[in-house]
C-alpha positions in Angstrom: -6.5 15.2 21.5 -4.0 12.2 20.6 -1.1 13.4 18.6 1.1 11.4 15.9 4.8 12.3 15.5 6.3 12.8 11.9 10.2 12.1 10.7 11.7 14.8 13.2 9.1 14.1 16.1 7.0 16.7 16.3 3.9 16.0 17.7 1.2 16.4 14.7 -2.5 16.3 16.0 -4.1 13.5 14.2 -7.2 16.1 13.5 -6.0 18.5 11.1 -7.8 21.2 10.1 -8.6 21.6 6.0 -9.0 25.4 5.3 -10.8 24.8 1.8 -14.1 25.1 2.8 -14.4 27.8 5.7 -18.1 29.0 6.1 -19.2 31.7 3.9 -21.6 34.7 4.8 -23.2 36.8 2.2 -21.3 35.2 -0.4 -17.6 36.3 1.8 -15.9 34.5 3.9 -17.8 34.4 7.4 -14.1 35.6 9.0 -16.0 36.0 12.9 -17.7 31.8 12.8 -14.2 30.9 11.0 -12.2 32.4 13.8 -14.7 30.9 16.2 -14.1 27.4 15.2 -10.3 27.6 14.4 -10.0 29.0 18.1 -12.1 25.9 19.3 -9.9 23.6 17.3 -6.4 24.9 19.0 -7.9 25.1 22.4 -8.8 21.2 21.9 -5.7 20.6 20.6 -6.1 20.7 16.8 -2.0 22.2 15.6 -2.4 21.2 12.3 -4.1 24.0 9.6 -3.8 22.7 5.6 -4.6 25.6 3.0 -3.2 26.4 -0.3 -2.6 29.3 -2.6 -5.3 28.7 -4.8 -8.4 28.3 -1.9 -10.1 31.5 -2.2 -9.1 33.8 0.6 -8.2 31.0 3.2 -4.4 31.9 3.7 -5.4 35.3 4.3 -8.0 34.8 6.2 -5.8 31.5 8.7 -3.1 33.9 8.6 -5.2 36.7 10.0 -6.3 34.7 12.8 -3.5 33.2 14.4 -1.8 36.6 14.4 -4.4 38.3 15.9 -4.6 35.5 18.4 -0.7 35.2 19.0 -0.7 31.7 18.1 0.9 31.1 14.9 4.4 29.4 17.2 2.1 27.1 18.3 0.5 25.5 15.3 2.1 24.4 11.9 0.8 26.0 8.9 0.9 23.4 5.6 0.7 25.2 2.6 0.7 24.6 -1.7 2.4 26.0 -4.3 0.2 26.1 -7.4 3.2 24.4 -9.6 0.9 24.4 -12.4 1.3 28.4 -12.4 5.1 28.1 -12.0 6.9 28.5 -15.5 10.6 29.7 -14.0 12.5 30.1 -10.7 11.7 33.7 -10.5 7.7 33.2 -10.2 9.0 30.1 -7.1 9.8 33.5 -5.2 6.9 35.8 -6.3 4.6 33.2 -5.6 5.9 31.9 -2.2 6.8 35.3 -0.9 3.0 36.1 -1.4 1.9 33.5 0.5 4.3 34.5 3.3 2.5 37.7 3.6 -1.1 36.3 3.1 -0.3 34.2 6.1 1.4 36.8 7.8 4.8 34.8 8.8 7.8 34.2 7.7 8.1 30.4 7.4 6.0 27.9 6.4 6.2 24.6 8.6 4.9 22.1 5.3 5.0 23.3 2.2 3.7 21.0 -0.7 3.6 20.9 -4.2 -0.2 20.6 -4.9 -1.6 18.2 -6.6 1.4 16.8 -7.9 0.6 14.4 -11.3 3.2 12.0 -12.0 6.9 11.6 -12.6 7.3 13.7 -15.8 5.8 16.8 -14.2 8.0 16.5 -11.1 11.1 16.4 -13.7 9.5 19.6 -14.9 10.0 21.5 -12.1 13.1 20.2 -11.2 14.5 21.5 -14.7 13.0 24.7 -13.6 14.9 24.8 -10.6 12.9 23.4 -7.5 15.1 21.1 -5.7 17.8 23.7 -5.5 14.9 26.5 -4.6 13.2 24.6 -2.1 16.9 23.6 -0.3 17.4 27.6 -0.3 13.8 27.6 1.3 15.1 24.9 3.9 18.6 26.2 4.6 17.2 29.7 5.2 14.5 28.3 7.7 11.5 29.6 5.2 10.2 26.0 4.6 10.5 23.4 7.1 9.5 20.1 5.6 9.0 19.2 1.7 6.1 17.2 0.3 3.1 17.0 -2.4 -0.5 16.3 -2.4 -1.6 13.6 -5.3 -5.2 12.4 -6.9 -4.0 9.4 -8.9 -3.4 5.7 -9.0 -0.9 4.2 -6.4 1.1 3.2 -9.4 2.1 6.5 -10.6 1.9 7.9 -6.2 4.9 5.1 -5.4 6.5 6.3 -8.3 6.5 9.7 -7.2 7.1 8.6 -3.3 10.3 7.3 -4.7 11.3 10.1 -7.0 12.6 12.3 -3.7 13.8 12.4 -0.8 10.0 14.1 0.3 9.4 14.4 4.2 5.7 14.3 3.8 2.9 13.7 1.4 -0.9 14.0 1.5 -3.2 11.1 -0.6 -7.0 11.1 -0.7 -8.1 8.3 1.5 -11.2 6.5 3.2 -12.6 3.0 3.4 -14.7 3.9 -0.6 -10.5 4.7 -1.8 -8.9 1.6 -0.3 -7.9 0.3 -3.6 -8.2 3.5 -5.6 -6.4 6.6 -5.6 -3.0 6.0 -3.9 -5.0 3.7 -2.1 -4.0 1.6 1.1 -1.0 0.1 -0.9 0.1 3.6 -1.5 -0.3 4.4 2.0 1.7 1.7 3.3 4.3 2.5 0.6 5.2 6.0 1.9 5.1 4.5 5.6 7.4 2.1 4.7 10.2 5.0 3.7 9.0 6.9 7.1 7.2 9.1 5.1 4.2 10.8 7.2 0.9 10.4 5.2 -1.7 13.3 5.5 -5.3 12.4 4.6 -7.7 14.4 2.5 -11.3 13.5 1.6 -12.0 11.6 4.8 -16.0 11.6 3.7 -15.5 12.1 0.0 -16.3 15.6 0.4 -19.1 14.7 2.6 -20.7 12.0 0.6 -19.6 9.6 3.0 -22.8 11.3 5.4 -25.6 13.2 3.1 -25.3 10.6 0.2 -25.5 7.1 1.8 -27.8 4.7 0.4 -30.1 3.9 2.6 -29.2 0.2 2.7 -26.0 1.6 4.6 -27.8 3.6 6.7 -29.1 0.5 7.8 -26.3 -1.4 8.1 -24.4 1.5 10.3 -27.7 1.7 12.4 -27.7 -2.4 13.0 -24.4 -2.6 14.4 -23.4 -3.4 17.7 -21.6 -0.6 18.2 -23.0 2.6 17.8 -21.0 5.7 16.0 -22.5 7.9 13.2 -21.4 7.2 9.3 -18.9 10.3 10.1 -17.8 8.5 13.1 -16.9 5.5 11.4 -15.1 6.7 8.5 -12.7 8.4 10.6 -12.1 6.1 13.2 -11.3 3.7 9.9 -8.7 6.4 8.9 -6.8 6.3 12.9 -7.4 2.7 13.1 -4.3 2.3 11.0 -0.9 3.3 12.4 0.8 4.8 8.9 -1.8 7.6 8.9 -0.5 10.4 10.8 -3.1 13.2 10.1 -6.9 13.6 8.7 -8.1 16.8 7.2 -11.4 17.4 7.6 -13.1 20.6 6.2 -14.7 21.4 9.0 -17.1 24.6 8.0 -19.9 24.3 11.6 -19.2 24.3 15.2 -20.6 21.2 15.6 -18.4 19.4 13.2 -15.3 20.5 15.3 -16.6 19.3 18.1 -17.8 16.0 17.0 -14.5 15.4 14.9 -12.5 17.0 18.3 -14.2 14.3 20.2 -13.6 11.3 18.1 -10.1 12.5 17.6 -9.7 12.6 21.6 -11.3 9.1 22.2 -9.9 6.8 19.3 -6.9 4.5 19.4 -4.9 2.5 16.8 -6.0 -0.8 16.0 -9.8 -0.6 18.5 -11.8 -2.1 15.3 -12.8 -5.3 16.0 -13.3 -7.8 13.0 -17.0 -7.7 13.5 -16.3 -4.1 12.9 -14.5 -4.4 9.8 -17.0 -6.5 8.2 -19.6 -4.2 8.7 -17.4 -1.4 7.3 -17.4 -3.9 4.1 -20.9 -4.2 4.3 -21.3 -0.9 3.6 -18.6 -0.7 1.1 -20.8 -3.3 -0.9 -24.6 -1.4 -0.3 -22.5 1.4 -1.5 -21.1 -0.3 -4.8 -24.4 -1.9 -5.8 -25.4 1.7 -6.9 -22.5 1.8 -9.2 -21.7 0.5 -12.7 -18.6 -0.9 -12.9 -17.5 -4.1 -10.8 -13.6 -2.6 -10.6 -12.0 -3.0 -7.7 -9.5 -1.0 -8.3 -6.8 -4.0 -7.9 -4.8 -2.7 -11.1 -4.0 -6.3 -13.2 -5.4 -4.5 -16.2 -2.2 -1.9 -16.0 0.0 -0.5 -17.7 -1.9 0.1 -20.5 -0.2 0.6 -24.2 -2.2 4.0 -24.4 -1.4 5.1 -21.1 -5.2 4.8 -20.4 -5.9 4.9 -16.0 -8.4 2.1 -16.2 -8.8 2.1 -12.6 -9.1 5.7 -11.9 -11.5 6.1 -14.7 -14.1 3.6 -13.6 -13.7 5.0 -10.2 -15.0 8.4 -11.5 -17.6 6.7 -13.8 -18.7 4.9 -11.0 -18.6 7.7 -8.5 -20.4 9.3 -11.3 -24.2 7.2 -10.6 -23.6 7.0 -6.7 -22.7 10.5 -5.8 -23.7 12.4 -8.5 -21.8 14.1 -12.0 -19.8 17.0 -10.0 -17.7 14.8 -8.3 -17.2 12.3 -10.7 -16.3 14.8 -13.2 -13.9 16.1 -10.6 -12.3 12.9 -9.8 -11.6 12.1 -13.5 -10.4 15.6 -14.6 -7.5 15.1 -11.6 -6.8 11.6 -13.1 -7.1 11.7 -16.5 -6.2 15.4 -17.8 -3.6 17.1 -15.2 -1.4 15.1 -17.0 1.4 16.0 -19.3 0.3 13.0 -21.4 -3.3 12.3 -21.0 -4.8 8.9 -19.7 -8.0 9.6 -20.4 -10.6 6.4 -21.8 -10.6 8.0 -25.4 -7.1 7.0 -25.5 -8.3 3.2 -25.6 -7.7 1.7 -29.1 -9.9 -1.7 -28.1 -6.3 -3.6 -28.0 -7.9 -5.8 -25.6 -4.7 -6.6 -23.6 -6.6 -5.0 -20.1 -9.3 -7.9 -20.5 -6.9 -10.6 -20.5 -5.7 -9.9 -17.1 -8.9 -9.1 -15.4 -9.3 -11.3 -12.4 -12.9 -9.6 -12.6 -13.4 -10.6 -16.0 -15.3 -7.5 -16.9 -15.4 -5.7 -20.5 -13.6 -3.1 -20.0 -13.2 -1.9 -23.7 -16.7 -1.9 -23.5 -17.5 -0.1 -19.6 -14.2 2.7 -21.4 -16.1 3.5 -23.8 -19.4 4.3 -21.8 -17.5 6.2 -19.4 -15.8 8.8 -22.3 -19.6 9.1 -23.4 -20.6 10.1 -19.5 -17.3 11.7 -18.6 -15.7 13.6 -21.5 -18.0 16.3 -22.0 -17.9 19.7 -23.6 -16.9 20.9 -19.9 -14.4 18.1 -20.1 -12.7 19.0 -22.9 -12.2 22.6 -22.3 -10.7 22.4 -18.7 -8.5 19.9 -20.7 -7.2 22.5 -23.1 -6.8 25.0 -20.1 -5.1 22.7 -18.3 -2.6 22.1 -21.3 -2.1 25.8 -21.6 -0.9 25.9 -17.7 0.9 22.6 -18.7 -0.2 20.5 -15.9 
């Protein structure tokens, strides 16, 4: 296993292991295969284990299992707290001491707020208290390192990188999200403060394997060099020094041991040009499926109406290449956890985007299409939830 080290040099495995997804059984948790793969990971080297409060029964469950195995000093635990549930200082305790006992511990090595939206909702919580709550946390040796997890623009993620003094942070990342999301200018951004970066969505949930076009699957198959489509994407990810650590939900034995073994034979900076192309080359197959040209470059921000241009024709696009689940997903994180929406039905047809567009593409037009495909009825009432919870 190779290791990366974070601000205090502690060696981090650059495998991590994402608890959201552990296998199921009869509609529960499989507890006996989950054990059997977690155990696998640590003997192989794996140190890093990323739940949250809100994954069904996966704290519990994590927590369970390195107790009963004696390893719990051995590993780091990064959990979330569900901010979005957090209304005063009083529920910081309730909710955090809960998660101490689901994990069975009684400190959490990297704790994050999850899902962190922007700037306004980080002032939020600090009016509520959570700068002097989490330095309690600290000081008593409850929380050992501060950070968030963000789905967003890199805009908006830099704004946030810069908003505290955080000691980690997790992005979504992979060579489809180089120039959306938080994106490689995002990633370079928290490296440049010393800021470990802790991928998520590796494979896009997996669509970076079981949903390929099959004009990739040729292009990974012609290549000199022979890795699978799994392969590649995370050798991508090590490839680059800033990234210390990539989740990967691994839910079958043979996905630990085939993500084990890449992590054990990679090194920073082995991708050869030829490499790289190829890598675009299937970036491109990839893209010819969707329906927006965006490249996610950003020119056509700020908008007056606080519309997220970029991140919404990334979800309509994701939308006709890996199917409406996803893309619904993408654009729910982007557009309504928000205390101010930047949905496309903000768009007022100002035209000011289009004048800056080094793509030149319509985008009051492509806006408009994507509210039609995106902004549902199942849109629209997770939106109201989600303003009840005031995300």
């Amino acid at each position: 296993m190779n290791y990366r080290t974070d601000k205090y040099g502690n060696k981090l495995s650059i495998l991590g292991f994402g608890c959201m997804r552990f296998p199921r059984k009869h509609g529960a948790t499989d507890y006996k295969e989950v054990e059997r793969e977690i155990i696998y990971a640590y003997e192989h080297g794996v140190n890093y284990f990323d739940t949250a409060y809100i994954y069904p029964g996966s704290e519990a469950c994590l927590g369970e299992i390195l107790e009963k195995n004696g390893i719990r000093k051995n590993v780091y635990i990064a959990t979330k707290l569900p901010h979005y549930l957090i209304k005063s200082k009083e529920e910081l305790d309730k909710k955090f001491n809960e998660q101490l006992k689901r994990l069975r511990t009684d400190y959490v090595d990297y704790y994050l707020m999850h899902m962190l939206t922007d700037v306004d909702t980080w002032e939020r919580l600090k009016q509520i208290g959570v700068v002097e709550w989490l330095e309690e946390k600290k000081k008593s040796g409850a929380i050992k390192q501060i950070g968030f997890s963000y789905h967003g623009n890199s805009e908006m993620f830099c704004k946030l990188v810069d908003a505290y003094d955080w000691e980690f942070c997790q992005i979504q990342y992979n060579y489809m999200d180089e120039n959306s999301q938080a994106g490689r200018k995002g990633l370079k951004h928290a490296a440049s403060k010393n800021i470990p970066v802790i991928i998520m969505e590796p494979l896009r949930g997996g669509k970076l394997v079981s949903h390929l076009p099959d004009e990739a699957k040729v292009i990974f198959s012609d290549h000199s060099v022979k890795h699978t489509p799994a392969q590649w994407s995370f050798r991508w990810l090590w490839n680059q020094p800033e990234v210390t650590v990539v989740l990967s939900g691994m839910n079958k034995m043979e996905i630990v041991e085939d993500n084990v073994n890449t992590a054990s034979t990679v090194e920073i900076g082995e991708l050869t040009a030829d490499d790289e192309a190829m890598l675009q080359n299937v970036v491109k197959a990839i893209n010819s499926k969707m329906k927006v040209g965006c490249t996610g470059c950003g020119y056509c921000m700020p908008c007056p109406k606080n519309v997220d241009i970029p991140g919404t024709f990334s979800a309509y696009n994701r939308r006709f290449s890996e199917g409406k689940f996803w893309a619904l997903v993408e654009y729910f994180m982007c557009t309504a956890l928000r205390p101010n929406s930047t949905a496309a039905s903000n768009c007022i047809g100002c035209g000011k985007c289009e004048k800056h567009c080094p793509q030149k593409i319509e985008i009051r037009k492509h806006l408009k299409d994507a509210q039609k495909e995106l902004e549902g009825p199942i849109y629209r009432i997770g939106k109201k939830i989600g303003k009840r919870f005031k995300f």
